[in-house]
C-alpha positions, 0 to 999 in steps of 0.5 A: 506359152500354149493356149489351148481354150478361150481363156484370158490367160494362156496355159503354162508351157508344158515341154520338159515335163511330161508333155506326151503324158499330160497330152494323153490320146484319152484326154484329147479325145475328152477335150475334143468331144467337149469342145464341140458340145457348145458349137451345137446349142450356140448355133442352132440357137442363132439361126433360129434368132435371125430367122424369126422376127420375134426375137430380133428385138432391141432386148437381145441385141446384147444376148444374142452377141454374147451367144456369137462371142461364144460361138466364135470362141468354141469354134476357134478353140476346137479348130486350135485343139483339133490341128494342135499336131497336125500340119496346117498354115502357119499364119492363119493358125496364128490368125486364130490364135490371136483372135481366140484370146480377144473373142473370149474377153469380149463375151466377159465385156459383152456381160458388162454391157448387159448388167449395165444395160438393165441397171440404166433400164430399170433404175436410171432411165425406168420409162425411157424418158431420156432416151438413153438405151437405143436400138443404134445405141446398143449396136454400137456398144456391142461393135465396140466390145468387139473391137477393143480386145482385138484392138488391143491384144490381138497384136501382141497375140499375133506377134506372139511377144505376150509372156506370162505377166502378160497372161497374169494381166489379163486374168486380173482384168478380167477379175475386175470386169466380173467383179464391175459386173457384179457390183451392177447386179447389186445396184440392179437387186437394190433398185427392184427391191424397192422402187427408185425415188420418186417413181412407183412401179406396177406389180407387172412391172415389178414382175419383169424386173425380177424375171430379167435380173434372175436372168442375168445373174444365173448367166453371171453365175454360169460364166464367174464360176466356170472362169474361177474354177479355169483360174485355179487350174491355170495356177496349179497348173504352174507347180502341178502339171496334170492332165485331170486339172487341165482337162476340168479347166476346160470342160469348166469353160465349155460348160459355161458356154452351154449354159450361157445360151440355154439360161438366155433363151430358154428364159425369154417368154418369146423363144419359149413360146416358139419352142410351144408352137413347134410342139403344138404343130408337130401334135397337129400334123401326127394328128 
């Protein structure tokens, strides 16, 4: 079985029926510019992060975890791509293989968290009374999501004995993860909507529930929608090999990627405020 992109499932075997026109030199070179576009704004927007002491705060340890898995995973994706018919070294190709699969899934674990994060924010533990969510805390869940795809799957990935059951697997798994995440948006929307009992939130606090929410329900969205449109085409793909149908598939996911990043950051009063004070110093020095 071939995987061409980060997905949770792996791309039908496609020799014997038109693989030398499914893998046309136009399609390739489509996929290929499209793969890096998601390279650029994960990366900048990383550096910038661990540069600026502002946004190393607790509140983006996860997001900025989230833009690393898909950073990992476009840069991977892109090398696997790029070196499909090349000659290369065969097990550190196989190295990447494996890796690229559990990466992917832990950007899908990394979105749980962060649901799960805001709901013991803002409906279990509202004020911190409990001290629950902990800077050391956080790092260890993010550790954790990294580890249990890796753990778990990269083996098998290595070994290459994963079949398509295996890949039905884990597309299934991963519905379940988005639709647990989901259900945490919902508990998160009913808890801004009106106060838990017993507790009664300021305006502003209400404010910035909602801004958070809106925030990561638009990255639930950008990354549910791009991965289902990713499904359908694994499954037509089976009866219906097509260049167009795996080409979108991919894009589908690249896009998801791009837009991962732009909704956290350009979203976050913070960076938005750097983005200001770099216009403001450009307009003083021409001045």
């Amino acid at each position: 079985m071939n995987s061409t992109d980060g997905n949770l499932i792996s791309l039908p075997n496609l020799s014997g029926v038109g693989f030398e026109k499914i893998w046309s030199e136009s399609v390739f070179v489509i996929s290929l510019i499209f793969g890096a576009i998601p390279v650029v704004p994960c990366f900048i927007t990383l550096i910038i992060i661990l540069l600026n002491k502002n946004l190393r705060k607790e509140h983006n340890i996860i997001p900025f975890n989230i833009i690393l898995s898909d950073l990992s995973v476009a840069i991977i994706s892109l090398y696997l791509f790029a070196t499909a018919n090349l000659h290369v070294d065969i097990n550190f190709n196989r190295l990447m293989m494996a890796l690229n699969i559990p990466f992917d899934f832990t950007s899908l674990l990394l979105i749980l968290l962060a649901a799960l994060h805001q709901f013991i924010t803002i409906r279990v533990d509202p004020f911190g009374a409990h001290h629950i969510i902990t800077p050391p805390r956080i790092i260890c869940a993010c550790v954790v999501t990294w580890l249990i795809p890796a753990i778990s799957m990269a083996p098998i990935l290595w070994a290459r004995s994963h079949t398509f059951f295996f890949s039905v697997i884990l597309l299934w798994i991963g519905i379940g993860v988005m639709a647990l995440t989901g259900l945490f948006y919902v508990l998160i929307y009913r808890s801004i909507s009106s106060n838990p009992p017993g507790l009664s939130f300021s305006e502003e606090r209400k404010r910035e529930n909602k801004t958070v929410f809106h925030t990561i329900l638009l990255v639930y969205l950008t990354t549910l929608i791009p991965r289902i449109i990713n499904a359908l085409s694994f499954f037509i793909l089976i009866h219906h090999p097509s260049a167009i149908v795996m080409l979108l598939g991919n894009i589908a996911l690249y896009v998801s990627r791009v837009l991962n990043t732009l909704v956290y950051w350009w979203r976050q009063k913070e960076f938005r405020a750097l983005i200001t004070q770099c216009r403001k110093t450009k307009v003083d020095i021409e001045y």
